[in-house]
N, C-alpha and C positions, 0 to 999 in steps of 0.2 A: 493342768497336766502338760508336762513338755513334750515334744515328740519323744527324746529319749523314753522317759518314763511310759511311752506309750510304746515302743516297739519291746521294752521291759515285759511289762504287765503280758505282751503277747507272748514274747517267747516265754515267760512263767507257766501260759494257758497251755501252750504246745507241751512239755515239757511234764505238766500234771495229765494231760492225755496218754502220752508215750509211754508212763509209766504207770498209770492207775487207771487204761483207756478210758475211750469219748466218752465227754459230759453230754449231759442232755441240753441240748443245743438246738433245736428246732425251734424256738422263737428268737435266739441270739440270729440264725440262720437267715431267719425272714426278717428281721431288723436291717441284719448289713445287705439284702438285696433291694429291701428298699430303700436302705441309704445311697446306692449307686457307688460308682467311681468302679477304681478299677482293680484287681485282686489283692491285693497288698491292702490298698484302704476298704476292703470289706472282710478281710480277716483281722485287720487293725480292731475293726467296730464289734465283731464277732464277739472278741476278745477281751478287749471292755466291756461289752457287755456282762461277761460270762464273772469277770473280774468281781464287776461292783455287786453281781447277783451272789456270787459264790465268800465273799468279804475280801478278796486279795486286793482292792483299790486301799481299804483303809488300813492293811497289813502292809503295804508301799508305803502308805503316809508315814505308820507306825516306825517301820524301818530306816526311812530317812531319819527321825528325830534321834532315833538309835545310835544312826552314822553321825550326826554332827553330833550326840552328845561324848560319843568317842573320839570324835577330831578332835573335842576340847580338851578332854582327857589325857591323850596324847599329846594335844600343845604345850596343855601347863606341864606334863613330865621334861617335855624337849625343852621348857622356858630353865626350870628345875635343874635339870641337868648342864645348861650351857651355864648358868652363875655356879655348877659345883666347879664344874671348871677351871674358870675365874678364881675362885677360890685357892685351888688345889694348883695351880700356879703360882699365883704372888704369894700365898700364905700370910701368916699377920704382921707382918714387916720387923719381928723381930728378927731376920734372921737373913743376909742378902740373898739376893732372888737369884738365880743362875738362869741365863736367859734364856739358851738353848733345852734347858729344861722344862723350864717354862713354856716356853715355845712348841717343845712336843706333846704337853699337857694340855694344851688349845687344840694343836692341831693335828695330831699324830692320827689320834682314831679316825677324827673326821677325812685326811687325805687316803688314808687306808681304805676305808669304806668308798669313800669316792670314788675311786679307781676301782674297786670292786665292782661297783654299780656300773659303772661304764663299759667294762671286760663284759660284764654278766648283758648287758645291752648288747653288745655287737655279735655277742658268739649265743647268747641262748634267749636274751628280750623277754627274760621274766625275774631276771634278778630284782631283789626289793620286795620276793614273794611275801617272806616271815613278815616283815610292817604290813605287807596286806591282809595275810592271812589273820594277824593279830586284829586289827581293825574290823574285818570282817567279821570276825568270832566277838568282838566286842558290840558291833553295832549289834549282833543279832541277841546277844543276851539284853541289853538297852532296851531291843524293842521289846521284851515282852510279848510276844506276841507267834503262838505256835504254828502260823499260817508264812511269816515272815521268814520260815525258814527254806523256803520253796524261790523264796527271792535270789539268794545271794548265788548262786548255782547258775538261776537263768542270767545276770548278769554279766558272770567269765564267761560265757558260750555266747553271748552277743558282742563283748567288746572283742574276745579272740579272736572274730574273724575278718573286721579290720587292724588287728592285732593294735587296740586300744590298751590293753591291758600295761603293756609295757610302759606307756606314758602317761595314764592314771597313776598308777603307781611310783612312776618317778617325779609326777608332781608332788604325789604324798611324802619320797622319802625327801626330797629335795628341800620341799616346803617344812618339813617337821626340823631336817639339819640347819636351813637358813633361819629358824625360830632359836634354834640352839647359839647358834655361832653370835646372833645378833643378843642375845642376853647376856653370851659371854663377854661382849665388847663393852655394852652397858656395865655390866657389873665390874671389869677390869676399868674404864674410865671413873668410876665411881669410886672405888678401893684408891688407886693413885690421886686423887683429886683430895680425898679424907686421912692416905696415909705417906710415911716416906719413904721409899723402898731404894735399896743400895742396889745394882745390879755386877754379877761377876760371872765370869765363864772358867771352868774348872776342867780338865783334862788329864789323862796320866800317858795315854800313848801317844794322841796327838802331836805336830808343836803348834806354836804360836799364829803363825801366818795363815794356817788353814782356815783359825777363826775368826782375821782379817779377812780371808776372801770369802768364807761362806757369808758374814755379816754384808759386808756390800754388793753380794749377787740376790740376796736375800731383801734386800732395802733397796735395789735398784728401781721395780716398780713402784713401789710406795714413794721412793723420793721424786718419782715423776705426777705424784700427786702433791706434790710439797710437802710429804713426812718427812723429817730432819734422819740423816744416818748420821750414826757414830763416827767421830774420825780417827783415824787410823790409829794414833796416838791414845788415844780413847779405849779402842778395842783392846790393843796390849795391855794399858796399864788396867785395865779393868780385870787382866786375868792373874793380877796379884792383890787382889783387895778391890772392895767395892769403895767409887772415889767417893770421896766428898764434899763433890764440886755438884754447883748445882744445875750449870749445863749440860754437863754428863748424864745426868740422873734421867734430866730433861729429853736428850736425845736418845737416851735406851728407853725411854719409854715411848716417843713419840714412833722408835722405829718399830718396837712389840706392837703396839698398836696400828701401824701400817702394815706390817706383815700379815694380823689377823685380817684385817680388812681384806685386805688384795686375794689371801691365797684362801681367806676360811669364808669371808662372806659374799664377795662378787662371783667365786667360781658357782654357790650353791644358788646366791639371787639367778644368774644368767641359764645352768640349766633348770630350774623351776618355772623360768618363764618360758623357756623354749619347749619343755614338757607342758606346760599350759597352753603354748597356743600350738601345739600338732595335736592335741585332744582335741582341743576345737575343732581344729579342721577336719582329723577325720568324724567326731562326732556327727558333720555337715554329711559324711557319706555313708553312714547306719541307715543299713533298710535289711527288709526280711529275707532269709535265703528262700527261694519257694521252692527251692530243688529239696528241701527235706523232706520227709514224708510224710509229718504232720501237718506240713502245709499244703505238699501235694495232693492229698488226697479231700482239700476242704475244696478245692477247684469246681469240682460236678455242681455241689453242692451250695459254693454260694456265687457263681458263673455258669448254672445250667445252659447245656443247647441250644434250650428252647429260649435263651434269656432276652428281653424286649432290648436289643439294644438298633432296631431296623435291622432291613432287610441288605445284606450286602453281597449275597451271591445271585446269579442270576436265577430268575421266576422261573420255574420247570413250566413244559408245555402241558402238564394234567396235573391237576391237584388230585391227592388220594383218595380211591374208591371206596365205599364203604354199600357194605352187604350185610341191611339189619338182617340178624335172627340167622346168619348160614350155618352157626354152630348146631352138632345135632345133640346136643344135652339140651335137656329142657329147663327153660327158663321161671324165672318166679320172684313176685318180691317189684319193689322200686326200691330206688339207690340215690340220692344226690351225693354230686363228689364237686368241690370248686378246685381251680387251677391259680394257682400263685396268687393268692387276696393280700393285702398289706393288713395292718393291724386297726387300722381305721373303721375296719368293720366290724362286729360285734354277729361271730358267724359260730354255729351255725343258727338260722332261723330255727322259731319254734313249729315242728315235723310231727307229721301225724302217726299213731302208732306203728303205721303199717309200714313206713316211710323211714328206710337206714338212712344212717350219716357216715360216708365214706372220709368224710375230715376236709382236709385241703394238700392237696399235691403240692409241696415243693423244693422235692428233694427227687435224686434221681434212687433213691431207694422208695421212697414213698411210690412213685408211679409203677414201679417194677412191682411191687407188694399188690399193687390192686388188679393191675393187669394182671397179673396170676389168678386171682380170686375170679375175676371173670370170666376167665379161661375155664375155671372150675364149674363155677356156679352163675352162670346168667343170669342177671336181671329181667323181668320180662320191660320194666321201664325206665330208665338213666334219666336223669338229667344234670346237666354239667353248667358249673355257676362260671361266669368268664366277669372280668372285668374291663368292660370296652374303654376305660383311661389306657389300656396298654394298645400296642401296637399289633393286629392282627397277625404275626409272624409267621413263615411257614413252620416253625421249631412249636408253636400253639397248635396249629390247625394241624401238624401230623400227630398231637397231642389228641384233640379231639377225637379225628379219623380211628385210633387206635382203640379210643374209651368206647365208640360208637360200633364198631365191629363186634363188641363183646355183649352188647345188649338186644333184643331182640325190637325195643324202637328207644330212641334219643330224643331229647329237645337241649335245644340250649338256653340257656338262663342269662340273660346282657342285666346287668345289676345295676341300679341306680346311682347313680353317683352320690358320695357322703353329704350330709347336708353342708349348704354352704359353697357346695362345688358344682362345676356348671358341667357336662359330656362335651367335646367334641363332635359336632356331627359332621365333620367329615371323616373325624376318626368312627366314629359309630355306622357311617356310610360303609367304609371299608369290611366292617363288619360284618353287614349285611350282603355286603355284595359276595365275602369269602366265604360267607355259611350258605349261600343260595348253590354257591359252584359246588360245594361236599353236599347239597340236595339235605340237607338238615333243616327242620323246623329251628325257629327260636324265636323266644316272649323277652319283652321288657318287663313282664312281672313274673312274678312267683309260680311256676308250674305245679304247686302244692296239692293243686286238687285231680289234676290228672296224671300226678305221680300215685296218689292215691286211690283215683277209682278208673283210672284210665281215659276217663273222657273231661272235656272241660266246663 
């Protein structure tokens, strides 16, 4: 997966939220916080995640094949139509060719268009839409695939806002006309080489001279490539019968053929490449807006508070009080609840009847939902599972403090490390030393039996 296709796939996930609200996402959640880094790369992971679970990674794949089977689709037309061209200028040599007719059957539509593109560039930067829109609406029938339709949507909202869009698509119309222009030259090289075509210029209001100097303003840059122009003498007598001299023949066609070159294929090569590499570039500056508010609001959520990343404001002079049992509702029951576990553990343990399972805190909804419950209903005994690999944080221990105030007594539960994995003990030190200061009991093992009958 490229990174494009990866900030893709996210803004697709944002996108199916905003309109059919939040997926269930609480193990996408706890994935990208165990993943780490920093907001952007854990909504990235979220999101893939949520992708390959929901099918949209293989609806991607699908719709890529889609797109290039339509680029092809579109090439061979554009291959198609640049030899009708060709055609529909020289026609079959019965008949002398008239140049400047010729000449606007090459290239009349294509400088038209050109100039269109370019207007539509500087004044509104989405001309080229119709080739896109066609493309698009092609790739998505290709894919087959009713999930792929949720793709091409999130795509214009990512490239708009480095206004990619513009350049994507002027590579496409660019790259389809320089596929055209270049079939027309082949097939025109091809026609003169097999056939023998007279050349004449024909007028009724004009006069003469005009088609003397448009022929050698017209053949000026080509004859600096060494394409032969017509000579003067040439041009006249050419506009009363086509000659039939063979240098003649030879130099109106060497200079048709220069003029396509110069004004139909180098202008479309030069901007398709210049449209290719400002795609690059900005493709290098695609990243996610987090100011939206499907991203906004993933923040709490997978950059909690309380998030282990150290401590970096200064240590308060008390850590929080905690006053088991002040609440005057009466208590009853035991509760185990853990605090942010990663998925390496296989939680929860097997609890005795008597013994609820509060789940795992790690959302700032989830802590808000139990602390309510406790407010309500007190446990007469808590116990809270920690995992001492994290960093004892003050954003954890005002976590506990709060869980411990709603129960009428606490233990803390310091959890084994997974097999294979060794504790820290000076990380585990630190631990000990922050749950002595909040006056909290807490086991290295299982408090299961005096969650249960109260004593151990």
């Amino acid at each position: 997966m490229t990174e494009l296709n990866n900030l893709w796939l996210t803004e697709t996930i944002r996108l199916r939220e905003e309109h059919a609200g939040p997926l269930d996402d609480l193990e996408a959640n706890r994935l990208a916080r165990t993943a780490g880094g920093d907001l952007p790369t854990r909504i990235q992971h979220r999101a893939l995640w949520l992708a390959e679970r929901d099918g949209l990674t293989n609806a991607l794949q699908h719709w890529l094949q889609g797109a290039r089977l339509a680029l092809i689709v579109m090439a061979v037309l554009a291959v198609i139509s640049g030899a009708g061209l060709a055609f529909a200028a020289l026609g079959d040599g019965q008949t002398p060719v008239n140049v400047f007719w010729a000449l606007g059957s090459l290239l009349g539509l294509n400088l038209i268009l050109l100039l269109s593109w370019a207007l539509g560039l500087v004044f509104a930067g989405e001309h080229g839409a119709t080739l896109g829109r066609v493309w698009l609406w092609l790739s998505e029938k290709l894919a087959r695939d009713a999930k792929a339709a949720q793709l091409a949507p999130a795509l214009l909202l990512l490239l708009q806002r480095q206004k990619l869009n513009r350049w994507a698509l002027g590579l496409l119309v660019n790259g389809l006309w320089l596929l055209a222009m270049l079939s027309a030259l082949v097939i025109l090289l091809m026609l003169m080489a097999t056939r023998r075509y007279g050349f004449v210029w024909e007028t009724t209001i004009l006069g003469g001279e005009t088609f003397v100097a448009m022929t050698q303003a017209l053949g000026a840059l080509p004859a600096l490539l060494g394409f032969s122009v017509p000579t003067v003498e040439m041009i006249r007598a050419s506009g009363d019968a086509a000659l039939n001299i063979e240098s003649a023949r030879q130099a109106w066609a060497a200079w048709l053929v220069g003029v396509l070159l110069v004004y139909g294929v180098f202008p479309r090569l030069l901007l398709a490449w210049f449209c290719r590499w400002r795609w690059k570039t900005g493709q290098a500056r695609l990243h996610l807006d987090l100011n939206l508010p499907g991203y906004a609001q993933l923040r709490e959520r997978l950059m909690p508070t309380s998030e282990r990343l150290g401590i970096s404001d200064a240590a308060p002079e008390h850590l929080h009080q905690i006053e088991n049992g002040s609440s005057d509702l009466p208590s009853d029951g035991a509760l185990l609840v853990a605090i942010e576990l990663d998925d390496q553990r296989q939680w929860p343990p097997q609890l005795p009847k008597t013994v609820s399972n509060a789940g795992i805190l790690d959302s700032r909804e989830s802590r808000h939902k139990l602390l309510e419950q406790l407010s309500r209903f007190p446990p007469a005994r808590l116990a809270i599972a920690c995992d001492p690999r994290r960093s004892p944080d003050r954003g954890s221990l005002a976590l506990i403090a709060e869980l411990a105030r709603g129960a009428s007594a606490t233990r803390v539960w310091l959890l084994p490390a997974p097999p294979g994995e060794a504790l820290d003990a000076a990380r585990l030190g630190d631990w000990h030393v922050a749950l002595q200061q909040l006056e909290l009991p807490f086991a290295d093992s299982a408090p299961l039996n005096w969650l249960e009958t109260g004593h151990d």
